[in-house]
PDB file of N, CA, C and O in Angstrom:
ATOM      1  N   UNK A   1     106.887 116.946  86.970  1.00  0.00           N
ATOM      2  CA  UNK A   1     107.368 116.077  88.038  1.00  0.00           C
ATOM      3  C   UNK A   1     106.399 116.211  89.215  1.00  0.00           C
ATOM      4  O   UNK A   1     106.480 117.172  89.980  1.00  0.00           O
ATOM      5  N   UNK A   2     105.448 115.209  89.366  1.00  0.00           N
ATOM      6  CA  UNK A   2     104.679 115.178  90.928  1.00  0.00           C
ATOM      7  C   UNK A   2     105.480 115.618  91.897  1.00  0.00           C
ATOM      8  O   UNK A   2     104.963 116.511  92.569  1.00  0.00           O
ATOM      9  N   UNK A   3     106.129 115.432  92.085  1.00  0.00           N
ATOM     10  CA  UNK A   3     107.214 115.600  93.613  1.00  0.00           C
ATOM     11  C   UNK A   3     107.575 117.370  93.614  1.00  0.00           C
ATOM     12  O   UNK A   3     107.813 118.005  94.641  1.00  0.00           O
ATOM     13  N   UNK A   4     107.551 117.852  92.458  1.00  0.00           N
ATOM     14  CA  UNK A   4     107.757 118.828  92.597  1.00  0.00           C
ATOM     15  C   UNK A   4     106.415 119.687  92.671  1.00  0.00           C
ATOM     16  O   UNK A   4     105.582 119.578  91.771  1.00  0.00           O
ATOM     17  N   UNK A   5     106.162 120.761  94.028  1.00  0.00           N
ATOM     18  CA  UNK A   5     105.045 120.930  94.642  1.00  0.00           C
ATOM     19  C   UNK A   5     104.754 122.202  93.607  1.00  0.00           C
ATOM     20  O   UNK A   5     103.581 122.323  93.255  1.00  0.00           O
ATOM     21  N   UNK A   6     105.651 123.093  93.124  1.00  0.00           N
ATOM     22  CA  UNK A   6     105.079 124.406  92.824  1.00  0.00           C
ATOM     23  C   UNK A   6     104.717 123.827  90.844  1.00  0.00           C
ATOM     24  O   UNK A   6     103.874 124.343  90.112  1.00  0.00           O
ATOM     25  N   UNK A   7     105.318 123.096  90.610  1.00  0.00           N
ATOM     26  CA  UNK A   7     104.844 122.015  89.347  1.00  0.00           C
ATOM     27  C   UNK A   7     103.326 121.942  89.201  1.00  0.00           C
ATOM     28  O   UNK A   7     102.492 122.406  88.424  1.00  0.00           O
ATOM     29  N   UNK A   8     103.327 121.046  90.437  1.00  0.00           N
ATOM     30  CA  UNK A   8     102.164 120.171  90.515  1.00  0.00           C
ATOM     31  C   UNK A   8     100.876 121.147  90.487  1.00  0.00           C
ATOM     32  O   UNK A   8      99.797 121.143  89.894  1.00  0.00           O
ATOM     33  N   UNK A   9     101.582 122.059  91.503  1.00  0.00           N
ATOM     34  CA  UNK A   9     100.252 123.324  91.839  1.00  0.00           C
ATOM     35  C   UNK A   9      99.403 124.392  90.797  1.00  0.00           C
ATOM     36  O   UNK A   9      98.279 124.895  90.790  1.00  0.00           O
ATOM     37  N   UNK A  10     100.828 124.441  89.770  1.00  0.00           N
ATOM     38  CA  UNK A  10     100.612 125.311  88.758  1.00  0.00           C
ATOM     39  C   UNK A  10      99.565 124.293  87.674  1.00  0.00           C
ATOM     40  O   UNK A  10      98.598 124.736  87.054  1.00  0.00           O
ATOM     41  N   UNK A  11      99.930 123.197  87.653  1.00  0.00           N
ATOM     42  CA  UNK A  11      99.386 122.040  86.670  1.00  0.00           C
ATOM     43  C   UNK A  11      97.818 122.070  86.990  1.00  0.00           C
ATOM     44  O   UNK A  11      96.904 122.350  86.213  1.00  0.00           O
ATOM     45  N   UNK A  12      97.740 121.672  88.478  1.00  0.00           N
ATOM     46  CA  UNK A  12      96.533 121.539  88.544  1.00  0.00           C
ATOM     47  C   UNK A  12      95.836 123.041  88.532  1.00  0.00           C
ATOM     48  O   UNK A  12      94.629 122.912  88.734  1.00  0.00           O
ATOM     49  N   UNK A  13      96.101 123.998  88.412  1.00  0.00           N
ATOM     50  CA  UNK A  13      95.729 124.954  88.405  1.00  0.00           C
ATOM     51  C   UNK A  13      95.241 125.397  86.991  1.00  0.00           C
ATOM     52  O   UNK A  13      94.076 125.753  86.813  1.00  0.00           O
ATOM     53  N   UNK A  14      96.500 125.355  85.631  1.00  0.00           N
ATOM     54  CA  UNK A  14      96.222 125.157  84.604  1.00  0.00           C
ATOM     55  C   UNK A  14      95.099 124.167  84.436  1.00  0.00           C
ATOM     56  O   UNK A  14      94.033 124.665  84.075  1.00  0.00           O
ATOM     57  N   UNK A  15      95.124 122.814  84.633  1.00  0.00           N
ATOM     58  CA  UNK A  15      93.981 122.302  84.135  1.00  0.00           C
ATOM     59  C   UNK A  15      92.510 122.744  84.492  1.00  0.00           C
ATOM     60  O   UNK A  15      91.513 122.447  83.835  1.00  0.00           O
ATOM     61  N   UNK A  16      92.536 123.406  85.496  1.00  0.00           N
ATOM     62  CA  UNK A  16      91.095 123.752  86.085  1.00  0.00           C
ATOM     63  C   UNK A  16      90.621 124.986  84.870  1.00  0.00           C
ATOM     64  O   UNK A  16      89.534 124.967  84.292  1.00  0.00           O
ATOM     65  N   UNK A  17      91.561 125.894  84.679  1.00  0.00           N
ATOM     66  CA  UNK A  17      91.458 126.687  83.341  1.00  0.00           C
ATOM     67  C   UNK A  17      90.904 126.240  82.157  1.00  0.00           C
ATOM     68  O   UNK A  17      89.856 126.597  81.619  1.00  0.00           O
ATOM     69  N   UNK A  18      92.035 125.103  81.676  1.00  0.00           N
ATOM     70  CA  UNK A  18      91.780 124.595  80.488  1.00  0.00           C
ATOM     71  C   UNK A  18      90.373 123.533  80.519  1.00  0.00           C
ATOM     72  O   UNK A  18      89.713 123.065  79.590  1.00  0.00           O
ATOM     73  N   UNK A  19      90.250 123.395  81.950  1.00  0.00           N
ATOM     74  CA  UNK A  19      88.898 122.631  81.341  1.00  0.00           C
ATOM     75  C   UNK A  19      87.697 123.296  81.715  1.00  0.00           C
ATOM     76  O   UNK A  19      86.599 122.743  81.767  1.00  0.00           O
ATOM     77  N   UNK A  20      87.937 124.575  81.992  1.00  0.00           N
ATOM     78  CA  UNK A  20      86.663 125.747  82.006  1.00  0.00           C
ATOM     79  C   UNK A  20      86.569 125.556  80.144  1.00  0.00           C
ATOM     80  O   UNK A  20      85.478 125.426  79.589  1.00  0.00           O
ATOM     81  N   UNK A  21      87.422 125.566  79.644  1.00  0.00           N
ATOM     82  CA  UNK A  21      87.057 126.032  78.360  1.00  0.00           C
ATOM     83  C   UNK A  21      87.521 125.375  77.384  1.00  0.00           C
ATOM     84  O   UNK A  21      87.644 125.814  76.240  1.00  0.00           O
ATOM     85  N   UNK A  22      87.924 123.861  77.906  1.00  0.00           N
ATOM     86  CA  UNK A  22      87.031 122.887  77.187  1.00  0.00           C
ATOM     87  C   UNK A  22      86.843 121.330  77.975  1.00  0.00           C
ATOM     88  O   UNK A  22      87.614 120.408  78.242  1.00  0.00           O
ATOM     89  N   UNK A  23      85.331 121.603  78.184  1.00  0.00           N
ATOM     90  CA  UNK A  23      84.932 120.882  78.827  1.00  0.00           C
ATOM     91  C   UNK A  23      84.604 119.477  78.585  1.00  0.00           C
ATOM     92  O   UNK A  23      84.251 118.632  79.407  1.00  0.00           O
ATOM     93  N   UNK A  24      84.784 119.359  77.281  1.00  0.00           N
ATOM     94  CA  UNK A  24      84.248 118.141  76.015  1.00  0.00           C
ATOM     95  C   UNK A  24      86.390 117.380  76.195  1.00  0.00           C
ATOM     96  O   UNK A  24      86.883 116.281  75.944  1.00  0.00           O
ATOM     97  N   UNK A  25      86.641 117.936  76.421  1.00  0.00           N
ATOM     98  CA  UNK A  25      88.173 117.347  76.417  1.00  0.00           C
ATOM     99  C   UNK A  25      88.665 116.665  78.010  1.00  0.00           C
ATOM    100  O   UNK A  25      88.392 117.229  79.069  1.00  0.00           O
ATOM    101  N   UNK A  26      89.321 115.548  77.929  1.00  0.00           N
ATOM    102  CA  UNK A  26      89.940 114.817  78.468  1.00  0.00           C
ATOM    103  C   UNK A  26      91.214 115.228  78.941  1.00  0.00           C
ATOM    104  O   UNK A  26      92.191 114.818  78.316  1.00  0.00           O
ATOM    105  N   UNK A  27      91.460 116.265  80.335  1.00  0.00           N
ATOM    106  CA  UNK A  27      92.967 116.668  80.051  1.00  0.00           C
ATOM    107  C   UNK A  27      93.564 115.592  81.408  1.00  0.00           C
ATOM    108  O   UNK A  27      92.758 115.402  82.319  1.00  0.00           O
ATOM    109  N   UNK A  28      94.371 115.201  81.468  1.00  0.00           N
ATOM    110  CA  UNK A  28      95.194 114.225  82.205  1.00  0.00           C
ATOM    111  C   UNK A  28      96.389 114.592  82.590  1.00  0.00           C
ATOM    112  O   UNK A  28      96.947 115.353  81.800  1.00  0.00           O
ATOM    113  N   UNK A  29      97.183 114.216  83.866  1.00  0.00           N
ATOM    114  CA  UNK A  29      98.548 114.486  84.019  1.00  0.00           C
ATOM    115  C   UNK A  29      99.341 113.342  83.568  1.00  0.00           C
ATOM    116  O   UNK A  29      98.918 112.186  83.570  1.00  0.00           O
ATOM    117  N   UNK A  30     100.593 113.727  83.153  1.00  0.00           N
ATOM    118  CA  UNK A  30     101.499 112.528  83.137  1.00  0.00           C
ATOM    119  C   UNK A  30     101.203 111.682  81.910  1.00  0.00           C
ATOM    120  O   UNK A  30     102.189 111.123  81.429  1.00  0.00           O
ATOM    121  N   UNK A  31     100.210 111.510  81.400  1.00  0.00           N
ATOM    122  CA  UNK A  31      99.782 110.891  80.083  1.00  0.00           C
ATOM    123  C   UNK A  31     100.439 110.785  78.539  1.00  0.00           C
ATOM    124  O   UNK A  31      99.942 111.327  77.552  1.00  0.00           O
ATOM    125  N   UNK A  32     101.146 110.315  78.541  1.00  0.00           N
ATOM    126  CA  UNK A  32     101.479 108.788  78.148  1.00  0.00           C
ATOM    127  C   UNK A  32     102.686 108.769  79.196  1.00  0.00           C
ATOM    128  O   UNK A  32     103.039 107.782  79.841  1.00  0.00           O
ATOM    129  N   UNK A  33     103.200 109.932  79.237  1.00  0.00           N
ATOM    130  CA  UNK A  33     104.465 109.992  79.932  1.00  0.00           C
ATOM    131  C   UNK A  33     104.457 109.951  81.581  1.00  0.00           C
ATOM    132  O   UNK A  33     103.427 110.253  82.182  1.00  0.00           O
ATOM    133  N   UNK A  34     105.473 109.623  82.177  1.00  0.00           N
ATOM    134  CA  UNK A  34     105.304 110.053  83.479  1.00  0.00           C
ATOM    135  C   UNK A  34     106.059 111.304  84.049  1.00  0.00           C
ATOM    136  O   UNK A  34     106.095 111.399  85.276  1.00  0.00           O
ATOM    137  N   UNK A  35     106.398 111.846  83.628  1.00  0.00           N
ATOM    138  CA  UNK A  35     106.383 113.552  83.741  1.00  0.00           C
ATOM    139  C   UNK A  35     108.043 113.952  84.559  1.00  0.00           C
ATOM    140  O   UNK A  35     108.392 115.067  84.947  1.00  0.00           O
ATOM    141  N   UNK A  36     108.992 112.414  84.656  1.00  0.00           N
ATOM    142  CA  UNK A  36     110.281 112.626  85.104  1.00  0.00           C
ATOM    143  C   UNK A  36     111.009 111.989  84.149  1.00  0.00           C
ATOM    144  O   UNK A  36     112.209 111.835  84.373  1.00  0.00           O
ATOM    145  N   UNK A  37     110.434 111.485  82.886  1.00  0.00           N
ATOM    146  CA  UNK A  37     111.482 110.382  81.967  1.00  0.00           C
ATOM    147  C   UNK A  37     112.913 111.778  81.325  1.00  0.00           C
ATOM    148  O   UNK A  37     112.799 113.004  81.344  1.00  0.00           O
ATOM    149  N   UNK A  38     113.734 111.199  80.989  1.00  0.00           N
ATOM    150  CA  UNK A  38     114.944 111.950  80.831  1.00  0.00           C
ATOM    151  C   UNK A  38     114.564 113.156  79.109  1.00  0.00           C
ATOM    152  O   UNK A  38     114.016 112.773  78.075  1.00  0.00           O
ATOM    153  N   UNK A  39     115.036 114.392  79.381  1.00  0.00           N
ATOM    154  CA  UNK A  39     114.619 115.130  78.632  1.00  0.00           C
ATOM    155  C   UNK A  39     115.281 116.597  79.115  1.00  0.00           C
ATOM    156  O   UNK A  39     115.853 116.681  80.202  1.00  0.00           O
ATOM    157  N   UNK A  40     115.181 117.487  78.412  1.00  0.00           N
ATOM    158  CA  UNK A  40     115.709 118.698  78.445  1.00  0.00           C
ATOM    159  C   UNK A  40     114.903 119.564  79.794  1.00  0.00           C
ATOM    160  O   UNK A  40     115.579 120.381  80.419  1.00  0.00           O
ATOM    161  N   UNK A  41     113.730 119.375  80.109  1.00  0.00           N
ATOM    162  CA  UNK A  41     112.523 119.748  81.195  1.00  0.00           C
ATOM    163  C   UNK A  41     113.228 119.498  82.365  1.00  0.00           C
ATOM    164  O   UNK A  41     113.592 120.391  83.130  1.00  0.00           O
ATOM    165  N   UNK A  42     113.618 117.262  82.676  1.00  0.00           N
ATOM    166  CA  UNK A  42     114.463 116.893  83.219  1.00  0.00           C
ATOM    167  C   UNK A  42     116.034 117.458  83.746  1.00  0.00           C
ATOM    168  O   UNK A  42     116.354 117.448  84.935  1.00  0.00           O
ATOM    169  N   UNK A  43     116.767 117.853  82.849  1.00  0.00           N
ATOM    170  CA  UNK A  43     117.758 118.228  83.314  1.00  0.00           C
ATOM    171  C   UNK A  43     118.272 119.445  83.505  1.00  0.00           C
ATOM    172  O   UNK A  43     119.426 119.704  83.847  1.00  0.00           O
ATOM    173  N   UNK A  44     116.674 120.807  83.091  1.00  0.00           N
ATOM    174  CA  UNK A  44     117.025 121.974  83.521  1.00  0.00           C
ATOM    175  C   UNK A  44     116.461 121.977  85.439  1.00  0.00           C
ATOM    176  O   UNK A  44     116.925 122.734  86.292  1.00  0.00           O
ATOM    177  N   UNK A  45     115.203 120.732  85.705  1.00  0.00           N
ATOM    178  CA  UNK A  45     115.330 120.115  87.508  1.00  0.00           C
ATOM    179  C   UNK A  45     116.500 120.755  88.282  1.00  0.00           C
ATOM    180  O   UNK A  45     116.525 121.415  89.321  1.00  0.00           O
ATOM    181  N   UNK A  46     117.603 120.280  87.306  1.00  0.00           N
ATOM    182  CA  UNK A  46     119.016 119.618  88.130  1.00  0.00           C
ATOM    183  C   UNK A  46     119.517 120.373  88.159  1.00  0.00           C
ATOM    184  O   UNK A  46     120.545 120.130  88.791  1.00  0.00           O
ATOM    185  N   UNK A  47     119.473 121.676  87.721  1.00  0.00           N
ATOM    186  CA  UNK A  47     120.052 123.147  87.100  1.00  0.00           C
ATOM    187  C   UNK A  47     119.534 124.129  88.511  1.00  0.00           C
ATOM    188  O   UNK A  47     120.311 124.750  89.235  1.00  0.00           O
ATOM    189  N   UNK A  48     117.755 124.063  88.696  1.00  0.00           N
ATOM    190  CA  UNK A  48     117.320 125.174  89.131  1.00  0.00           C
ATOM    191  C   UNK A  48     116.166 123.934  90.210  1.00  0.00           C
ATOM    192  O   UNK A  48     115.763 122.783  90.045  1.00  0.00           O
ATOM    193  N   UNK A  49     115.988 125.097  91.393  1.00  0.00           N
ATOM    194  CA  UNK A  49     114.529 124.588  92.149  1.00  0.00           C
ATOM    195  C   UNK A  49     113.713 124.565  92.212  1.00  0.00           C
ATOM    196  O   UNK A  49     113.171 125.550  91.711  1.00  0.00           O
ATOM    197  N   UNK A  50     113.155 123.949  92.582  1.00  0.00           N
ATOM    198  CA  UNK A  50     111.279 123.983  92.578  1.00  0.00           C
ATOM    199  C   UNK A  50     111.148 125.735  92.494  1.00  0.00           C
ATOM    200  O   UNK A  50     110.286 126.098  91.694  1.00  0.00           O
ATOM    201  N   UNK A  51     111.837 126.779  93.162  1.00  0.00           N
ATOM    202  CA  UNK A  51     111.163 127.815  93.247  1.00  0.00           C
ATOM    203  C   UNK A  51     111.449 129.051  92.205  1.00  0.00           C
ATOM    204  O   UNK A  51     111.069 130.214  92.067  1.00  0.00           O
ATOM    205  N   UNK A  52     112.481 127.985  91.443  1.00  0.00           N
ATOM    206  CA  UNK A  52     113.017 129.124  90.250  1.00  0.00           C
ATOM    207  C   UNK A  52     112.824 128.451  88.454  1.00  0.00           C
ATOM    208  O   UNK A  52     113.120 128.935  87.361  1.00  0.00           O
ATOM    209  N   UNK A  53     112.369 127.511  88.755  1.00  0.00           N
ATOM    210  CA  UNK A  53     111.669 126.514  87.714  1.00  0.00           C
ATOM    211  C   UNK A  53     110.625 125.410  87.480  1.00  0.00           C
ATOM    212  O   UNK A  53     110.530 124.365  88.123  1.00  0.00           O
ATOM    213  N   UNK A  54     109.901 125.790  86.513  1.00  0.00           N
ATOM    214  CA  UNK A  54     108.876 125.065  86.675  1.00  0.00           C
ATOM    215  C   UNK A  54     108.530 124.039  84.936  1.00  0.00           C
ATOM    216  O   UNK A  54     107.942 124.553  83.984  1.00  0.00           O
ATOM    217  N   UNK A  55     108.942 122.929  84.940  1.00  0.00           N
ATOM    218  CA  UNK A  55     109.355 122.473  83.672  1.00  0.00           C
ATOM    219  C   UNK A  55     107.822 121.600  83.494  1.00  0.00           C
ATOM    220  O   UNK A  55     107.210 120.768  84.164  1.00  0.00           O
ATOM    221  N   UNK A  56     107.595 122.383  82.069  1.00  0.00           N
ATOM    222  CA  UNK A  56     105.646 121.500  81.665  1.00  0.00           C
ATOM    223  C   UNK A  56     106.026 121.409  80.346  1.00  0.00           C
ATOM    224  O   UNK A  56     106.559 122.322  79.715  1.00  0.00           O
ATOM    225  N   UNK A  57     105.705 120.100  79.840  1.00  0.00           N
ATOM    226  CA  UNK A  57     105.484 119.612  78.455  1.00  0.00           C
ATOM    227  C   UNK A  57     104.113 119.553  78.416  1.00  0.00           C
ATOM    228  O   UNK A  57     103.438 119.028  79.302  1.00  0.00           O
ATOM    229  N   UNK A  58     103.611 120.141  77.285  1.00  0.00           N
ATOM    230  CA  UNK A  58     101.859 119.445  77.180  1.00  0.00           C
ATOM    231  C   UNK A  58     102.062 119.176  75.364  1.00  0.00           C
ATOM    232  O   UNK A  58     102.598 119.679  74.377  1.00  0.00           O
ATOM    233  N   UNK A  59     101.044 117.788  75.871  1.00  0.00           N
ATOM    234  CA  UNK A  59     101.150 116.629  74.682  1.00  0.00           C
ATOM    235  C   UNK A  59      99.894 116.884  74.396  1.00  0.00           C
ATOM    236  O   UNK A  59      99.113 116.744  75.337  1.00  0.00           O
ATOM    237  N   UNK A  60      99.325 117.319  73.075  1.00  0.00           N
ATOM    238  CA  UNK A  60      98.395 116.945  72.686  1.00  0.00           C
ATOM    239  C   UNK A  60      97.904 115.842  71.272  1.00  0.00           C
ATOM    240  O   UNK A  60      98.307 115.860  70.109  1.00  0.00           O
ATOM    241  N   UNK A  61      97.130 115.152  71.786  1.00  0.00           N
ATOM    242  CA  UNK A  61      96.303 114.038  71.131  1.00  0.00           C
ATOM    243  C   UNK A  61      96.470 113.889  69.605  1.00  0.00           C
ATOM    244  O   UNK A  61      95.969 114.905  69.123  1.00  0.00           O
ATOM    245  N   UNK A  62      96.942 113.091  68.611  1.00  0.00           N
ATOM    246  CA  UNK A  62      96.694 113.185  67.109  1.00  0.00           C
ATOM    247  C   UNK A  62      95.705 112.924  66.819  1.00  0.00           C
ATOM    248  O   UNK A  62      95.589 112.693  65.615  1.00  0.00           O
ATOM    249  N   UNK A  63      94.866 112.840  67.383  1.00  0.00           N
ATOM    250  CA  UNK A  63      93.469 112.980  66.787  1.00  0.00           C
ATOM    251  C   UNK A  63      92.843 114.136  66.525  1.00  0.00           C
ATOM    252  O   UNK A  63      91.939 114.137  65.690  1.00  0.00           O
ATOM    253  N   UNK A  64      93.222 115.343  67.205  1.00  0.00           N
ATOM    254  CA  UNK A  64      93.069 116.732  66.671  1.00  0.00           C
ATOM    255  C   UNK A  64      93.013 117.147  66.013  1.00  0.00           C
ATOM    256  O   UNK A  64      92.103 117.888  65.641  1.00  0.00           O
ATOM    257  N   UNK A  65      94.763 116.657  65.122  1.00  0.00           N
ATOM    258  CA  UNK A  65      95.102 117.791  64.371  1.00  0.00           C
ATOM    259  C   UNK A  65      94.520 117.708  62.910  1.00  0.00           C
ATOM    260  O   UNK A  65      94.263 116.601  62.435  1.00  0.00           O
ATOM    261  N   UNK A  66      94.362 118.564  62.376  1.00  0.00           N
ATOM    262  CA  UNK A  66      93.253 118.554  61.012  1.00  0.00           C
ATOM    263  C   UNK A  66      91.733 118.796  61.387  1.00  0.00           C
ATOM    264  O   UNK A  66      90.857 118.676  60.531  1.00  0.00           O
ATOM    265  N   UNK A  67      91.341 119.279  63.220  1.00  0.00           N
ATOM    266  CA  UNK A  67      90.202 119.370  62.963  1.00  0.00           C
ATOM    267  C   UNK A  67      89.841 120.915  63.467  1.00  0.00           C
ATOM    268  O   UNK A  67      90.521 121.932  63.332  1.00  0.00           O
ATOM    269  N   UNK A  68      88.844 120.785  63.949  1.00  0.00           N
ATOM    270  CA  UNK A  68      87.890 122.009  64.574  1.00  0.00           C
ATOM    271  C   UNK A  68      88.360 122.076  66.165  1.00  0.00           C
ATOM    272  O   UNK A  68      88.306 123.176  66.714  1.00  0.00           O
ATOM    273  N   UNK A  69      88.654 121.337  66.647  1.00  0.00           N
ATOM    274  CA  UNK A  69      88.802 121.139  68.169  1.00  0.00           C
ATOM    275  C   UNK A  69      90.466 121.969  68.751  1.00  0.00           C
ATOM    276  O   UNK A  69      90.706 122.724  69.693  1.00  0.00           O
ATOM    277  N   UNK A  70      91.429 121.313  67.552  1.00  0.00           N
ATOM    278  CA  UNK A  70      92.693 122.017  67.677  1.00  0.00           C
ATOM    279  C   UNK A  70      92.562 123.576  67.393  1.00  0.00           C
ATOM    280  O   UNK A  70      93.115 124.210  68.291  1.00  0.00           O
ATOM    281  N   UNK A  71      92.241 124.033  66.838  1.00  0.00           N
ATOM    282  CA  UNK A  71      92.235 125.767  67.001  1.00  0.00           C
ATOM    283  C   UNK A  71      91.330 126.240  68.523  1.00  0.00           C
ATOM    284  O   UNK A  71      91.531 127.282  69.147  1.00  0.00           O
ATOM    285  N   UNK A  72      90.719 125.592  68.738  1.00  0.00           N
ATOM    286  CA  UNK A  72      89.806 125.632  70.170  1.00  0.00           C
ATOM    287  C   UNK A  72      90.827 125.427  71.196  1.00  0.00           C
ATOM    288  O   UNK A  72      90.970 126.387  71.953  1.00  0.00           O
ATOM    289  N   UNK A  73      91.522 124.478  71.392  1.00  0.00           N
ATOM    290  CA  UNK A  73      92.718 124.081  72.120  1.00  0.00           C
ATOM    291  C   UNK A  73      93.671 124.833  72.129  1.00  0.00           C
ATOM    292  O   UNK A  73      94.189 125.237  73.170  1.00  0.00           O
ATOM    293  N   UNK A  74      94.164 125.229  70.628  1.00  0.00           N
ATOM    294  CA  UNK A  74      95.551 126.439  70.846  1.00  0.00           C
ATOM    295  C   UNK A  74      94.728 127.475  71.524  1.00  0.00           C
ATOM    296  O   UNK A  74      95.227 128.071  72.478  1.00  0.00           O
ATOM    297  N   UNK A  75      93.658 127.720  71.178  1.00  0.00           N
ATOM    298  CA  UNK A  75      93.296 129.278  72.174  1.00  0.00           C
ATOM    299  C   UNK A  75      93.213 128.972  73.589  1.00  0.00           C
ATOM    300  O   UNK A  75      93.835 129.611  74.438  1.00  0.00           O
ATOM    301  N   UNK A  76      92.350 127.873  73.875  1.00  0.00           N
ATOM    302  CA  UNK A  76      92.432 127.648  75.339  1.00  0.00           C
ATOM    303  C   UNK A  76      93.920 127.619  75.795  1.00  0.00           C
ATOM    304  O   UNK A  76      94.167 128.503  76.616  1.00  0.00           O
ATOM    305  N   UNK A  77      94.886 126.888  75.495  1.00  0.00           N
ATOM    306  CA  UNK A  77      95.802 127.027  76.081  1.00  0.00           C
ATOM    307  C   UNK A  77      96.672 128.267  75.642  1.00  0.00           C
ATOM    308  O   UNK A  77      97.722 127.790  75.211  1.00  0.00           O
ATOM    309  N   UNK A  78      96.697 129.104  75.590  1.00  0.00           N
ATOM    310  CA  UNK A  78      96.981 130.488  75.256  1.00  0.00           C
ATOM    311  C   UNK A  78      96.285 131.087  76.714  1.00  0.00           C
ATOM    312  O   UNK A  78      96.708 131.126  77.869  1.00  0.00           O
ATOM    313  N   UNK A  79      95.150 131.482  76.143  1.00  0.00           N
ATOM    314  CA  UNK A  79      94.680 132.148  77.186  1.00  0.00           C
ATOM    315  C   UNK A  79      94.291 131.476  78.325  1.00  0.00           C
ATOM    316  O   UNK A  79      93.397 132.027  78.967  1.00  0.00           O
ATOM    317  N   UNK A  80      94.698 130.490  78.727  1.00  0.00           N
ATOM    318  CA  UNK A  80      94.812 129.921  80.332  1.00  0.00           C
ATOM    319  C   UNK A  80      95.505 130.450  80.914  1.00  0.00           C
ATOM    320  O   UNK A  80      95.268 130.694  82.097  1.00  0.00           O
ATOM    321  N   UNK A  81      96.908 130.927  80.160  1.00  0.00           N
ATOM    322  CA  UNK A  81      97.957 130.929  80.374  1.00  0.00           C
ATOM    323  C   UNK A  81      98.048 132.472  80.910  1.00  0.00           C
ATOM    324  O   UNK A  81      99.136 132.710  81.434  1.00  0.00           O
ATOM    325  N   UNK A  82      97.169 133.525  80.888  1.00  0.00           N
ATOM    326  CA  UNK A  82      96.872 134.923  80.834  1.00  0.00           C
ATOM    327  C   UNK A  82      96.350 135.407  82.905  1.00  0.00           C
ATOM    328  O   UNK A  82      95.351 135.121  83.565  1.00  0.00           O
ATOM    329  N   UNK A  83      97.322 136.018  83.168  1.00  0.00           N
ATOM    330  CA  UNK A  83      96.521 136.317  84.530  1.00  0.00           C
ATOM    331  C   UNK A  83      95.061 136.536  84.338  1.00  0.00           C
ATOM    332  O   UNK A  83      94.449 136.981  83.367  1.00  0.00           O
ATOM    333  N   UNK A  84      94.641 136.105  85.532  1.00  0.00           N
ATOM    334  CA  UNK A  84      93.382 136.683  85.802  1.00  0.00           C
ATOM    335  C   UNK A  84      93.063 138.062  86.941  1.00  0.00           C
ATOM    336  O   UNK A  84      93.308 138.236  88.134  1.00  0.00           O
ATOM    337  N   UNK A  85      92.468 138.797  85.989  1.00  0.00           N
ATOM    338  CA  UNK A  85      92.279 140.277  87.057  1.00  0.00           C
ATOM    339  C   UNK A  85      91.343 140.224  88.201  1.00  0.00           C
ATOM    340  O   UNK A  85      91.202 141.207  88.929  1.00  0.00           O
TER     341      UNK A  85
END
């Protein structure tokens, strides 16, 4: 959800990660979706606040799967996901 600031912050933060390490990839927000359509993400919003939830779907591409690029991708997004010391 754009509107939601600690969302947004973490997102763009993740992507700066994920596209350290892969740079050949296209990562986008909101894509196909717009990131408030009704869904389980959606209605845990309504549950908790910006400061006690932070709801991310990531969609990736069918053009991947079956290749070389998707095992590159599950790791990147794995270890994006890893503090940094």
């Amino acid at each position: 959800d754009p509107q939601r600031k600690n969302e947004k912050r973490f997102c763009e933060d993740y992507r700066t990660k994920l596209s350290r390490s892969l740079p050949a990839i296209n990562i986008e927000f909101n894509e196909p979706y717009k990131g408030v359509d009704d869904g389980f993400t959606t209605y845990l919003r309504t549950q908790f606040g910006d400061d006690q939830y932070l709801g991310i779907e990531i969609e990736i591409n069918q053009r991947f799967v079956g290749t070389d690029n998707l095992h590159a991708i599950t790791v990147a997004l794995s270890e994006s996901l890893r503090p940094e010391l």
